[in-house]
C-alpha positions as a LaTeX table, in Angstrom:
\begin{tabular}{lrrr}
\hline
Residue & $x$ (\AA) & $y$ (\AA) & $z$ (\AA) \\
\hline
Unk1 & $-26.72$ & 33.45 & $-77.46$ \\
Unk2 & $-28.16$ & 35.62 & $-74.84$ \\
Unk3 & $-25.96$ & 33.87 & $-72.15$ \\
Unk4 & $-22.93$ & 34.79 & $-74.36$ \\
Unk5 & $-24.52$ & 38.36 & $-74.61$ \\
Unk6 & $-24.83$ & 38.78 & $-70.65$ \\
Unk7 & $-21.21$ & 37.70 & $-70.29$ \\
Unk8 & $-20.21$ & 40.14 & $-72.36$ \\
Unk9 & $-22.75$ & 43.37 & $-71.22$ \\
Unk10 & $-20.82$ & 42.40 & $-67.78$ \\
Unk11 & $-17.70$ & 42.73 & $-69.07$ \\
Unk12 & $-18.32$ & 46.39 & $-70.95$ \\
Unk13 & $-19.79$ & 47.12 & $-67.49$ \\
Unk14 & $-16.26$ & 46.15 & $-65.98$ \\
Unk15 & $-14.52$ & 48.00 & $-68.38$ \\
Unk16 & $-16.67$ & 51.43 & $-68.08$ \\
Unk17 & $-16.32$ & 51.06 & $-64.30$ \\
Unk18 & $-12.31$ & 50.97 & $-64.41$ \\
Unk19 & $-12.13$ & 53.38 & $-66.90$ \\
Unk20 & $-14.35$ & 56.09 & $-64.80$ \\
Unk21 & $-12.44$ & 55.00 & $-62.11$ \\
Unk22 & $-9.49$ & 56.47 & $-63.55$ \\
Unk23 & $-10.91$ & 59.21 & $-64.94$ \\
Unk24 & $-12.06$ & 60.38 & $-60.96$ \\
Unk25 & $-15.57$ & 60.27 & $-62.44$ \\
Unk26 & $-16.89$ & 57.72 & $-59.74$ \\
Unk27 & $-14.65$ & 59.35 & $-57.30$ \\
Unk28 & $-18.41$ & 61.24 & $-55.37$ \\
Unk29 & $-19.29$ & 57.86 & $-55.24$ \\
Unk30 & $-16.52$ & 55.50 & $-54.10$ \\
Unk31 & $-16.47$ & 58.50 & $-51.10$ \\
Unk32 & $-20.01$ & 57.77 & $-50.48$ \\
Unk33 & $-19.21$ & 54.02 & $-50.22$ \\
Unk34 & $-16.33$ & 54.42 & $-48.08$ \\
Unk35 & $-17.81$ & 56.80 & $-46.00$ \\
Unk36 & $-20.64$ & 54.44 & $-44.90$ \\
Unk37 & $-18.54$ & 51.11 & $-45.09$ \\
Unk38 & $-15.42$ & 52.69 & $-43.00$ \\
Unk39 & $-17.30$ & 52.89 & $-39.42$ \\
Unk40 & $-18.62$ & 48.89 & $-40.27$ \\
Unk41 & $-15.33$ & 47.86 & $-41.18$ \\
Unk42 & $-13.63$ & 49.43 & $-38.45$ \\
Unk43 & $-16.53$ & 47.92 & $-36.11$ \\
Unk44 & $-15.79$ & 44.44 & $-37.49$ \\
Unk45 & $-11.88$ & 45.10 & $-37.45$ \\
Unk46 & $-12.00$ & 45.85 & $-33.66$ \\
Unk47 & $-14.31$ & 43.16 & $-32.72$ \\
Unk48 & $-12.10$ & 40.42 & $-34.54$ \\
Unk49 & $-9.06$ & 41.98 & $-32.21$ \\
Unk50 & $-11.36$ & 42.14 & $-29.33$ \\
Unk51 & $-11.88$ & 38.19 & $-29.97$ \\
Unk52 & $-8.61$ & 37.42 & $-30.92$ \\
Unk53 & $-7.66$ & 38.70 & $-27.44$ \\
Unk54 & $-10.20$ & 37.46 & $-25.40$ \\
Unk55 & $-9.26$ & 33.77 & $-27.00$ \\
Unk56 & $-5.17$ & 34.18 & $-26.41$ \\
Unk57 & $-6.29$ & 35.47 & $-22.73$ \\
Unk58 & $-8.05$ & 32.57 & $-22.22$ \\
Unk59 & $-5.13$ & 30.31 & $-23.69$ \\
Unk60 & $-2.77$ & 31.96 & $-21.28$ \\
Unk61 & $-4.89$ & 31.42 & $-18.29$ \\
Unk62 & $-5.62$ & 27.83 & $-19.25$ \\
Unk63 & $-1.50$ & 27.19 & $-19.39$ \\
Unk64 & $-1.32$ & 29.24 & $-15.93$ \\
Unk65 & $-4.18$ & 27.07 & $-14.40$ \\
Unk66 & $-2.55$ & 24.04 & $-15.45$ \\
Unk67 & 0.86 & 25.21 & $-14.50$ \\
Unk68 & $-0.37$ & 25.91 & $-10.95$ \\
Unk69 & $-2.29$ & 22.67 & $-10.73$ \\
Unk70 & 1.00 & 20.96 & $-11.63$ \\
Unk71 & 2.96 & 22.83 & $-8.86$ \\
Unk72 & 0.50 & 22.12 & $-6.19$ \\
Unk73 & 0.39 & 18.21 & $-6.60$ \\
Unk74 & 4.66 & 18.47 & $-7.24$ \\
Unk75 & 3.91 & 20.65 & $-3.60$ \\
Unk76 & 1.64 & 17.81 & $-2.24$ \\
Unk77 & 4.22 & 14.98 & $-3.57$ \\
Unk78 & 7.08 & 17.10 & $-2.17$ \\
Unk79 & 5.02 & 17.57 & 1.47 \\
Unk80 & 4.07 & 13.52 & 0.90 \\
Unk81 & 7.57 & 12.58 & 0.87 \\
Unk82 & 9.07 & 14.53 & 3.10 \\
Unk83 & 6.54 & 13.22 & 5.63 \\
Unk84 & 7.45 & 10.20 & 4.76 \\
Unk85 & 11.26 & 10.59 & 5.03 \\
Unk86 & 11.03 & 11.88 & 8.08 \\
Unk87 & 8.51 & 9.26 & 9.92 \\
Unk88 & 11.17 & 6.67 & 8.33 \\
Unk89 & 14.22 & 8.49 & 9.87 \\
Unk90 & 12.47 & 8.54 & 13.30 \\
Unk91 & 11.45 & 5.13 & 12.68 \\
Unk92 & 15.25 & 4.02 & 12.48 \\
Unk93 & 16.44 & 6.02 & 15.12 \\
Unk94 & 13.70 & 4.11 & 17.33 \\
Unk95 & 14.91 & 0.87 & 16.03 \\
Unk96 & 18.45 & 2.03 & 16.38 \\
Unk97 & 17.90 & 2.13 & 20.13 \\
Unk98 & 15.98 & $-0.17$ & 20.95 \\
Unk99 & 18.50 & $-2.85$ & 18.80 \\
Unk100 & 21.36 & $-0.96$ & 20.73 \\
Unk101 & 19.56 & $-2.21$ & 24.43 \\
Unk102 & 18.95 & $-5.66$ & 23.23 \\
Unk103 & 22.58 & $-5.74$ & 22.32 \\
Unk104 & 24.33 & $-4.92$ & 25.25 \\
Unk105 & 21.90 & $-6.76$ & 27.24 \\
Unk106 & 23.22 & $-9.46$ & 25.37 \\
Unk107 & 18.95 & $-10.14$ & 24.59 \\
Unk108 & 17.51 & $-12.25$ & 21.33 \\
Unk109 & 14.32 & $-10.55$ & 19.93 \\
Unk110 & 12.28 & $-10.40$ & 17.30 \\
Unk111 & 11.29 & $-6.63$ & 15.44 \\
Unk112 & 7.89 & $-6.07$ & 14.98 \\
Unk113 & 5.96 & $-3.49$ & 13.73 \\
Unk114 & 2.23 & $-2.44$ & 14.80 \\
Unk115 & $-0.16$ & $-3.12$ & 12.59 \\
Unk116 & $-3.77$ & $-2.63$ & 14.62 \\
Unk117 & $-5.21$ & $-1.44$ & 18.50 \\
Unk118 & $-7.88$ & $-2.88$ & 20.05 \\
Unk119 & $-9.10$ & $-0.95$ & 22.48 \\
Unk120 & $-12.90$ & $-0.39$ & 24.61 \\
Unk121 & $-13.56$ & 0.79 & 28.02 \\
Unk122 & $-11.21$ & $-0.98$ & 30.08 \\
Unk123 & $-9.25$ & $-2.76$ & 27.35 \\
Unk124 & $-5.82$ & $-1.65$ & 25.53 \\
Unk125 & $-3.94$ & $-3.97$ & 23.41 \\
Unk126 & $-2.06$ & $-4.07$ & 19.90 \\
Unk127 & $-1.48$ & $-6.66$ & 16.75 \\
Unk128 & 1.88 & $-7.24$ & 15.85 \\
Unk129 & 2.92 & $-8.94$ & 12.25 \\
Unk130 & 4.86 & $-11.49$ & 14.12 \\
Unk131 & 3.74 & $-15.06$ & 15.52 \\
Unk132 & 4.67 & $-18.70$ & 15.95 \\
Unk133 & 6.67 & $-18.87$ & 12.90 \\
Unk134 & 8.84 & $-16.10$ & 14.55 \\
Unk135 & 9.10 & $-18.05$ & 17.56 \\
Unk136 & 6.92 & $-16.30$ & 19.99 \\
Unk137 & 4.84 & $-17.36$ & 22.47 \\
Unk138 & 2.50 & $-16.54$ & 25.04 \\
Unk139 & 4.03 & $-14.12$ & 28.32 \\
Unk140 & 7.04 & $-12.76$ & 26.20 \\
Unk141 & 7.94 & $-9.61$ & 26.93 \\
Unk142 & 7.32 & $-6.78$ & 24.45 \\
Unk143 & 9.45 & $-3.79$ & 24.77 \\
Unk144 & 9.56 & $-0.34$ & 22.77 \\
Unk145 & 11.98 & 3.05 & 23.47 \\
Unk146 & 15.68 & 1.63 & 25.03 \\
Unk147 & 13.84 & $-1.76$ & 26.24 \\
Unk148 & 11.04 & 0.11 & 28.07 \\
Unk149 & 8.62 & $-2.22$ & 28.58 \\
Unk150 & 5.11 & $-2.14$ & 27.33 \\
Unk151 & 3.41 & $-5.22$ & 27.37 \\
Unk152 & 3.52 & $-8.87$ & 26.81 \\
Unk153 & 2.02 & $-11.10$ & 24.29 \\
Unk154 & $-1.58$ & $-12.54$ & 25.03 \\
Unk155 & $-2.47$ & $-14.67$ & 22.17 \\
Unk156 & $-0.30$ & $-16.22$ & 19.73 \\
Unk157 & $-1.28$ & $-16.92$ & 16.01 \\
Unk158 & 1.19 & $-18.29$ & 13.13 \\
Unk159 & 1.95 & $-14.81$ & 11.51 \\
Unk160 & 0.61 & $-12.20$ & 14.21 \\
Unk161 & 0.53 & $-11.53$ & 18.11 \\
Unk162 & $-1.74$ & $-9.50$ & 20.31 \\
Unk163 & $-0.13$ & $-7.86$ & 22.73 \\
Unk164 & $-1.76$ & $-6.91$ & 26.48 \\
Unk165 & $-0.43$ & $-3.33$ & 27.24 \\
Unk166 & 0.31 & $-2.66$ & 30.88 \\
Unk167 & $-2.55$ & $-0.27$ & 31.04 \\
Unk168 & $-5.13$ & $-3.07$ & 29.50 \\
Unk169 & $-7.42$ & $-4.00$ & 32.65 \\
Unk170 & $-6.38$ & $-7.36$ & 32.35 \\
Unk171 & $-2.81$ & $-6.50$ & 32.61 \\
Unk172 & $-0.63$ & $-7.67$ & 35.32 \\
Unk173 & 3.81 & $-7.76$ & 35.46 \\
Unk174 & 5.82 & $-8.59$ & 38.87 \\
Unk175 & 7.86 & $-5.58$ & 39.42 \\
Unk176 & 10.32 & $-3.89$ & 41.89 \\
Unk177 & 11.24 & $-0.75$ & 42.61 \\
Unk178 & 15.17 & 0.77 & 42.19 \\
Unk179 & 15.48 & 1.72 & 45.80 \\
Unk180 & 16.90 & 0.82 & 49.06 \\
Unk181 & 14.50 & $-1.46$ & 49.89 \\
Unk182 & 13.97 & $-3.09$ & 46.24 \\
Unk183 & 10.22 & $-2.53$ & 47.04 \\
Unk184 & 8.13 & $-5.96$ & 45.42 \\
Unk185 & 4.72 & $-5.71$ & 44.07 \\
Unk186 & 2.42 & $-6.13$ & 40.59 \\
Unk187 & 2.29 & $-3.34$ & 38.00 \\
Unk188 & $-1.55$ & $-4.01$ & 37.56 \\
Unk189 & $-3.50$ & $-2.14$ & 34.53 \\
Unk190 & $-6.26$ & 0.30 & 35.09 \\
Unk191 & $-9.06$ & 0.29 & 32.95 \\
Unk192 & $-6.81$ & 1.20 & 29.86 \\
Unk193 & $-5.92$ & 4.41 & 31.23 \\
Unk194 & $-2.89$ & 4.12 & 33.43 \\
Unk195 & $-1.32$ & 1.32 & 35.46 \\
Unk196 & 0.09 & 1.11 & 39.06 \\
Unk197 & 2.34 & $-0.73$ & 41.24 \\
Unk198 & $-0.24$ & $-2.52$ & 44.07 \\
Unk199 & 0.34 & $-5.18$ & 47.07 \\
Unk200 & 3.29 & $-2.57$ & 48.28 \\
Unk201 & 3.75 & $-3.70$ & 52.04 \\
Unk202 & 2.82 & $-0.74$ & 54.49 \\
Unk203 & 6.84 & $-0.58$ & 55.78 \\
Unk204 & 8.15 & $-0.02$ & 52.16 \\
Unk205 & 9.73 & 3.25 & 51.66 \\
Unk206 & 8.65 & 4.20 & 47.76 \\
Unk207 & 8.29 & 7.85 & 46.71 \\
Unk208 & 7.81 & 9.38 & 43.38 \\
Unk209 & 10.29 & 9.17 & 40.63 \\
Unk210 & 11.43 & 5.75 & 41.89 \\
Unk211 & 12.07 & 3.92 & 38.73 \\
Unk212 & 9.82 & 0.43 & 38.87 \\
Unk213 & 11.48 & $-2.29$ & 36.84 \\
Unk214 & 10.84 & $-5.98$ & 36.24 \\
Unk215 & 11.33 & $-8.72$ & 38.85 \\
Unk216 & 12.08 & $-11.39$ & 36.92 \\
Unk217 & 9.90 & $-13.33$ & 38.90 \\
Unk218 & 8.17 & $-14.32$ & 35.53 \\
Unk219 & 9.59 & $-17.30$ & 33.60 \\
Unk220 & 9.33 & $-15.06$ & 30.24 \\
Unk221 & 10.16 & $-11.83$ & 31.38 \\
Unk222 & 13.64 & $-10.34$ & 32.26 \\
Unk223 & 14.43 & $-9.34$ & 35.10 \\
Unk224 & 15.82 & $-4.93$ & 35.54 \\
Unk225 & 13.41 & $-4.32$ & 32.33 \\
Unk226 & 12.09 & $-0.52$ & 32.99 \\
Unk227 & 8.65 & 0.11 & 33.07 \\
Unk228 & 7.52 & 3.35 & 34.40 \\
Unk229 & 8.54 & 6.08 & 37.78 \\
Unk230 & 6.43 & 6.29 & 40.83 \\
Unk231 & 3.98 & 9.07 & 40.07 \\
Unk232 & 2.49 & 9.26 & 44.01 \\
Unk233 & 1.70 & 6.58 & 46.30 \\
Unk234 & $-1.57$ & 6.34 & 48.00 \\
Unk235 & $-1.81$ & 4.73 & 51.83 \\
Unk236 & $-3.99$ & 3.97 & 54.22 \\
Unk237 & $-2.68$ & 2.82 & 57.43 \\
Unk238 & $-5.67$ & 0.31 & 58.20 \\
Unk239 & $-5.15$ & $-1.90$ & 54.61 \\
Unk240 & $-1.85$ & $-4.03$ & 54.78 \\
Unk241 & $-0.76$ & $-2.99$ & 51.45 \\
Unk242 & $-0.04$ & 0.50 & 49.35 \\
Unk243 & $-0.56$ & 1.42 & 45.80 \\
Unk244 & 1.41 & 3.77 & 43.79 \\
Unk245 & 0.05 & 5.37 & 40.51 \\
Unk246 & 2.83 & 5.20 & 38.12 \\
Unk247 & 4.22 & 7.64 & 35.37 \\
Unk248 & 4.73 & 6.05 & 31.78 \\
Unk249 & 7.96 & 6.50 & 30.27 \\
Unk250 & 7.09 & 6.28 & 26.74 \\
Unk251 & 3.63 & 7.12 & 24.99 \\
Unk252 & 1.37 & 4.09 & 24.61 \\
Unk253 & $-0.44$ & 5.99 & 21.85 \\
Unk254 & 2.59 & 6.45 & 19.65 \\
Unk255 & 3.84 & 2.99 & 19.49 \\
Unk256 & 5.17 & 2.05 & 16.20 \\
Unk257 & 7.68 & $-0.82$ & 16.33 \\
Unk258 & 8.26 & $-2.76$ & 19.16 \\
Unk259 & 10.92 & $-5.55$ & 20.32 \\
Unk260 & 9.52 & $-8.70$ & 21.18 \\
Unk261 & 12.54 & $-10.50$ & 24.07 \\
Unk262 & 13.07 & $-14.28$ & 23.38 \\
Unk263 & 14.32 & $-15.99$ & 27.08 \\
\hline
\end{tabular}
């Protein structure tokens, strides 16, 4: 009983409270009420929008620092493969060339590509991905840029080479020079650095920019394959021979593919 009584003093209460509602009687103090809950709400209202801002603001520079994430690895990619393209397209014109001197030298070779250096203090030499299964062998010539010549293989293996560059201390190539007197002597390597053209007899006329070419005094070697010009020549008149320092044609450092001539 005195739960059903409760229910029913609240429900009077409800009743009086709508019906002095209406009658303005508790106007004083709904204005009270209002008056002191208005500032909270408005408080409350504002910090909500305050959050709800702060929280889309955030959203939208999440998306923008994913967005720009995106674009800079699509930048990177686009940077990556344009590299790329464009070490391939001066790849082929390389191999372009160098197939074009083979072929109206009327040469057989082998292509091979570069795939370590070896080099210390008075060494210079290469690895090539091509060996006794391609049919080299020991003394071949090795020729990059229009059949300039660059070395010769050293040591054979069944799927690689290394190559001897003609600045590798050990280095040595018969050679002649392209002038009147088709000047003879041994393009000789110097301490991985340079190379030059030694045992030049005393009354040999060879100045710089004479082009120095093979002799084909080598089994394996052509003969007329260009190697480097006469930089300067050094002479002393009490030594029988002459030495001239020689002028690369290509860069040893940049070598990439290379041509390997089959006599």
């Amino acid at each position: 009983m005195s739960k059903l009584k409760s229910i029913i003093i609240f429900l009077i209460i409800i009743a009086l409270i709508i019906i002095f509602h209406y009658l303005s009687w508790l106007r004083p103090a709904e204005n009270l009420v209002v008056n002191f809950v208005g500032p909270v709400q408005r408080q409350a209202y504002n910090l909500s929008q305050n959050i709800k801002s702060f929280y889309n603001s955030w959203l939208t520079k999440k998306d923008l620092l994913s967005q720009n994430h995106q674009l800079k690895e699509q930048l990177k990619q686009g940077q990556f493969d344009q590299t790329k393209l464009s070490s391939l397209e001066t790849e082929n014109a390389l191999l372009k060339t160098e197939l074009k001197f083979v072929q109206e030298n009327k040469l057989k070779f082998v292509s091979a590509q570069i795939i370590t250096g070896v080099s210390d203090q008075i060494s210079r030499s290469v690895i090539i991905n091509r060996g006794k299964k391609d049919g080299l062998a020991k003394g071949m010539a090795v020729v990059a840029d229009q059949g300039v010549l660059v070395g010769k293989i050293y040591e054979v293996y069944d799927h690689s080479s290394k190559v001897l560059l003609l600045t590798d201390n050990k280095s040595k190539v018969a050679a002649t020079t392209q002038n009147a007197d088709r000047t003879a002597g041994l393009v000789e390597g110097q301490f991985g650095l340079s190379f030059s053209l030694t045992n030049i007899p005393q009354n040999q006329n060879i100045k710089p920019n004479d082009l120095v070419v093979t002799s084909g005094l080598e089994g394996l070697i052509p003969k007329n394959l260009l190697i480097a010009r006469v930089d300067n020549v050094s002479q002393i008149e009490s030594e029988i021979f002459k030495t001239a320092t020689l002028k690369p044609i290509v860069s040893f450092n940049e070598l990439s593919n290379v041509l390997v001539i089959i006599p």
